[in-house]
LOLO-575175 format. One record per residue: residue number from 1; x, y, z of N, C-alpha, C in turn. Coordinates in Angstrom, 3 decimals, decimal comma. Each point is the difference from the previous one (the first is absolute). Layout:
<mibas>
MIBA pos   n.east  n.north     n.up  ca.east ca.north    ca.up   c.east  c.north     c.up
MIBA NUM        X        Y        Z        X        Y        Z        X        Y        Z
...
</mibas>
This chain:
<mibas>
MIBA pos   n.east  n.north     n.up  ca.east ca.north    ca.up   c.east  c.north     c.up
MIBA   1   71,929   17,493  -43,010   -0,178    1,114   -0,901   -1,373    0,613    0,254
MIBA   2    0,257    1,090    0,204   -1,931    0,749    0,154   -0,164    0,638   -1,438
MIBA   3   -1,256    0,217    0,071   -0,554    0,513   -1,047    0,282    1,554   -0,433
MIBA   4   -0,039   -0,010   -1,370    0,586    1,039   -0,614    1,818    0,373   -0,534
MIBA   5    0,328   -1,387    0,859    1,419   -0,411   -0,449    0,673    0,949    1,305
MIBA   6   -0,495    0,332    1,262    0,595    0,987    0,855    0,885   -0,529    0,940
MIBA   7    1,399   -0,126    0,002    0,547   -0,547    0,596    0,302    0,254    1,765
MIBA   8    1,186   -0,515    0,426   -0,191    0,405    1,321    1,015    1,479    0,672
MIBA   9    0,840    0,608   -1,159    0,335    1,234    0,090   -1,102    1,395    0,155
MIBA  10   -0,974   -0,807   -1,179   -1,593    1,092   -0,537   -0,422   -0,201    1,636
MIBA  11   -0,413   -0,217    0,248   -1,043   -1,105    1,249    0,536    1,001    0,937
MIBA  12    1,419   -0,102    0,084    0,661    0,791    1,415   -0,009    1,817   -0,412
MIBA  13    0,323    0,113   -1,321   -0,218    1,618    0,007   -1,542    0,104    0,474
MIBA  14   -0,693    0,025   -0,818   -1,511    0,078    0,199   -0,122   -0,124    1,828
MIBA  15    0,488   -1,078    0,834   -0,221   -0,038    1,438    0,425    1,355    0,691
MIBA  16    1,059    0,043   -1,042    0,746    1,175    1,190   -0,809    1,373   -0,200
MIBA  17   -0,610    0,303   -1,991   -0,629    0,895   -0,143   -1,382    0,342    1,144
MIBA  18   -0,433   -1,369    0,027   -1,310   -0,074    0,698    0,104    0,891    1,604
MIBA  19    1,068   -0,886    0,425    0,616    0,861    1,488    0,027    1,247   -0,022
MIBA  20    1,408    0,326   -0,789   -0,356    1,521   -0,174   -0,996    1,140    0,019
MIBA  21   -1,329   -0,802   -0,961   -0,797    0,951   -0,491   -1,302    0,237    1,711
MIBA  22    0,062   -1,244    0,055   -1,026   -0,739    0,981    0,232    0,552    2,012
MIBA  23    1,333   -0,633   -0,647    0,604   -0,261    2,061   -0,660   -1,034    0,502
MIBA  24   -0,350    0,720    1,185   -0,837   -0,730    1,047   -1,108    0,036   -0,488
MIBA  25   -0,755    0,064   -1,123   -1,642   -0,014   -0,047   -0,178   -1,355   -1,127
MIBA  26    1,507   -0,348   -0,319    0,007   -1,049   -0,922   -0,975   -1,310   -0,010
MIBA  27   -0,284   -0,489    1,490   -0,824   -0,833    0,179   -1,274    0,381   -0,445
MIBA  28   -0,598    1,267    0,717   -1,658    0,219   -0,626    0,295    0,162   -1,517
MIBA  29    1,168    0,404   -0,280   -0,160    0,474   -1,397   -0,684   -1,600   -1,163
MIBA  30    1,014   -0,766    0,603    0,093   -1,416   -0,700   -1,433   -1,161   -0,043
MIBA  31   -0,336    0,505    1,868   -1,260   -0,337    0,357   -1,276    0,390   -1,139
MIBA  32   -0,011    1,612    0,013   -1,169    0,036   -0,984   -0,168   -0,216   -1,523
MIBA  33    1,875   -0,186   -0,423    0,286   -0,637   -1,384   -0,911   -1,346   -0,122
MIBA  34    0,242   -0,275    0,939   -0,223   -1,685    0,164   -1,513    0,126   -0,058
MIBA  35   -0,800    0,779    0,955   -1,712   -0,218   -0,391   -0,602    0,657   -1,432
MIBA  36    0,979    0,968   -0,445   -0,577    0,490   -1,207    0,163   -1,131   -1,147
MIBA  37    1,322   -0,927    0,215    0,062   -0,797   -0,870   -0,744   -1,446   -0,076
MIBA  38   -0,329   -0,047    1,474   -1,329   -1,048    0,276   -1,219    0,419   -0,986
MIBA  39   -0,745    0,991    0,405   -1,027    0,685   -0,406    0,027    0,133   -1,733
MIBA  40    0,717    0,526   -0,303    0,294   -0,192   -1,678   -0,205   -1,527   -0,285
MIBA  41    1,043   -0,846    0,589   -0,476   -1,425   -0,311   -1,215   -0,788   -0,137
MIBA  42   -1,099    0,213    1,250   -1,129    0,019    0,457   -1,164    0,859   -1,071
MIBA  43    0,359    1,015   -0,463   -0,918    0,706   -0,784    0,251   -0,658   -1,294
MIBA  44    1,266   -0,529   -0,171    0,260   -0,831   -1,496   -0,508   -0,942   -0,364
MIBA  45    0,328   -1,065    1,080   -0,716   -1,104    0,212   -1,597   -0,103   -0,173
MIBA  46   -0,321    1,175    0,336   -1,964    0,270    0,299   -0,174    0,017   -1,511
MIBA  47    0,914    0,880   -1,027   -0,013    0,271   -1,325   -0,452   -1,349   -0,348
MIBA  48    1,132   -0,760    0,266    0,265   -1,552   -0,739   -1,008   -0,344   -0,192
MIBA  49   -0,738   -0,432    1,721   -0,872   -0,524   -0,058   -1,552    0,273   -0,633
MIBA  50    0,019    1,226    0,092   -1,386    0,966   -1,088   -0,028   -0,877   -1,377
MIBA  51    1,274    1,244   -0,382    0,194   -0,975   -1,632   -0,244   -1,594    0,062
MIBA  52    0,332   -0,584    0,838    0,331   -1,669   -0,569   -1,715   -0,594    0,367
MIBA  53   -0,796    1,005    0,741   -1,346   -0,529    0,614   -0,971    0,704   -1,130
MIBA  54    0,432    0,670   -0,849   -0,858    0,810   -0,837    0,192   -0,636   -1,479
MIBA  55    1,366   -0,800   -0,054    0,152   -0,641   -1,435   -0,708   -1,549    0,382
MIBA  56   -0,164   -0,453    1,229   -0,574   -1,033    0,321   -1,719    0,047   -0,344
MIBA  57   -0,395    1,004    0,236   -1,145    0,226    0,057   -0,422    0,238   -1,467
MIBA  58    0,749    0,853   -0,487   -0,418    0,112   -2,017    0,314   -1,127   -0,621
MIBA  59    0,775   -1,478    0,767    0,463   -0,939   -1,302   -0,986   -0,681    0,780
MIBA  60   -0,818    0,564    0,995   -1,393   -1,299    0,511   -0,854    0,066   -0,486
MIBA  61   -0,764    1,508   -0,235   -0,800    0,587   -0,501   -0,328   -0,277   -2,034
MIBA  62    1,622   -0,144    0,070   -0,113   -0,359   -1,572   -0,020   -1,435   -0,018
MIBA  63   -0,112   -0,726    0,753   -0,079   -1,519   -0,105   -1,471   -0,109    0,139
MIBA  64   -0,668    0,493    0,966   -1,506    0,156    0,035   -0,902    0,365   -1,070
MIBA  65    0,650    0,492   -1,135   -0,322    0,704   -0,935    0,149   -0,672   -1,301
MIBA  66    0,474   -1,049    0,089   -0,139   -0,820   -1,231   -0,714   -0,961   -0,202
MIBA  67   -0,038   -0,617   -0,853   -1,078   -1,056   -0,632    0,258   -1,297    0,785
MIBA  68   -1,439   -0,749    0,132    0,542   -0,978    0,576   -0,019   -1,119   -0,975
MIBA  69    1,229   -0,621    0,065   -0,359   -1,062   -1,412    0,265   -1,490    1,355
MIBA  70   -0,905   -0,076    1,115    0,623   -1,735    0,356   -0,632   -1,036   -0,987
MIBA  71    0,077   -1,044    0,922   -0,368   -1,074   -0,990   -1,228    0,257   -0,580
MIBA  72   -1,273    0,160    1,153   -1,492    0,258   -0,936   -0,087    0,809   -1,499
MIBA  73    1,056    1,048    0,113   -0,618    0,796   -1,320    0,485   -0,342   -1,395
MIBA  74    1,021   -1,545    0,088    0,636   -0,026   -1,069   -0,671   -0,469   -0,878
MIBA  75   -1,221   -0,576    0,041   -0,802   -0,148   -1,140   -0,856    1,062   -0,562
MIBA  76    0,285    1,090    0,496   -0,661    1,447   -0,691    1,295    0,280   -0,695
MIBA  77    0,832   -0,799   -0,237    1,453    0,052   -0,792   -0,251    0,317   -1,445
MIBA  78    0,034    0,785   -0,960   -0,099   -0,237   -1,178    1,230   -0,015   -0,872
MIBA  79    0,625   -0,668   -0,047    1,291   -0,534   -0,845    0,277    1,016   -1,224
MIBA  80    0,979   -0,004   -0,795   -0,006    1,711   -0,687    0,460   -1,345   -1,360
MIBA  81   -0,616    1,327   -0,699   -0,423   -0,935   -1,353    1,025    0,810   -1,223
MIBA  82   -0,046   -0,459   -0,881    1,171    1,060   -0,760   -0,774   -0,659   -1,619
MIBA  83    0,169    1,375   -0,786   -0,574   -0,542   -1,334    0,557   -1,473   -0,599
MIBA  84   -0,998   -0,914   -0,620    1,136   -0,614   -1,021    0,335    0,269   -1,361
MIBA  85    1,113   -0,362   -0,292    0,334    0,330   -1,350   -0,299   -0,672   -1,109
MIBA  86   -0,602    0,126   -0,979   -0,177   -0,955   -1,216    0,486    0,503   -0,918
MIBA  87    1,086   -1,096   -0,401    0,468    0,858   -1,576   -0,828   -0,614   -1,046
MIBA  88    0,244    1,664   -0,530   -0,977   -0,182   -1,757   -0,059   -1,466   -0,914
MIBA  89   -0,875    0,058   -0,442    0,080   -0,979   -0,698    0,527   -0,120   -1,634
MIBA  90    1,268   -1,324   -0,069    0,791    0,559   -1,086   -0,825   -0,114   -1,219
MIBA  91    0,278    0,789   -1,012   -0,874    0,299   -1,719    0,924   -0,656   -0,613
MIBA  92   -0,585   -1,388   -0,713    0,928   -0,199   -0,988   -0,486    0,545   -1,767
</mibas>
């Protein structure tokens, strides 16, 4: 099964359209299909790789950018304190 659900009736009109339209130039025709569709690939791929080298670089940059808590600083730790409560005292 190819993609787009195109069977092998589709496949053969489309061949014969191609002939028709083409003839004898069908080969260069197919030939430069083929490098334009390289080249698109190649320029996509370059995309990929931009984006995926530029989100690498901002989730580094933001790692560089935070606090360092290793072991040394945990005694600059100050533990979080919360009011206590005292209830009133009862009136008899």
């Amino acid at each position: 099964m190819l993609p787009f659900n195109i069977g092998f009736g589709e496949m053969a009109l489309i061949g014969i359209v191609a002939v028709m339209l083409f003839g004898s130039r069908l080969p260069e025709v197919a030939g430069q299909l083929g490098k334009s569709y390289q080249q698109f690939r190649k320029g996509l791929d370059e995309i990929k790789s931009n984006i995926k080298t530029d989100v690498d670089l901002d989730v580094t940059s933001t790692l560089n950018r935070l606090p360092d808590y290793s072991e040394e600083r945990q005694d600059d730790y100050d533990a979080p304190s919360s009011p206590v409560f005292d209830a009133p005292e009862e009136e008899e």
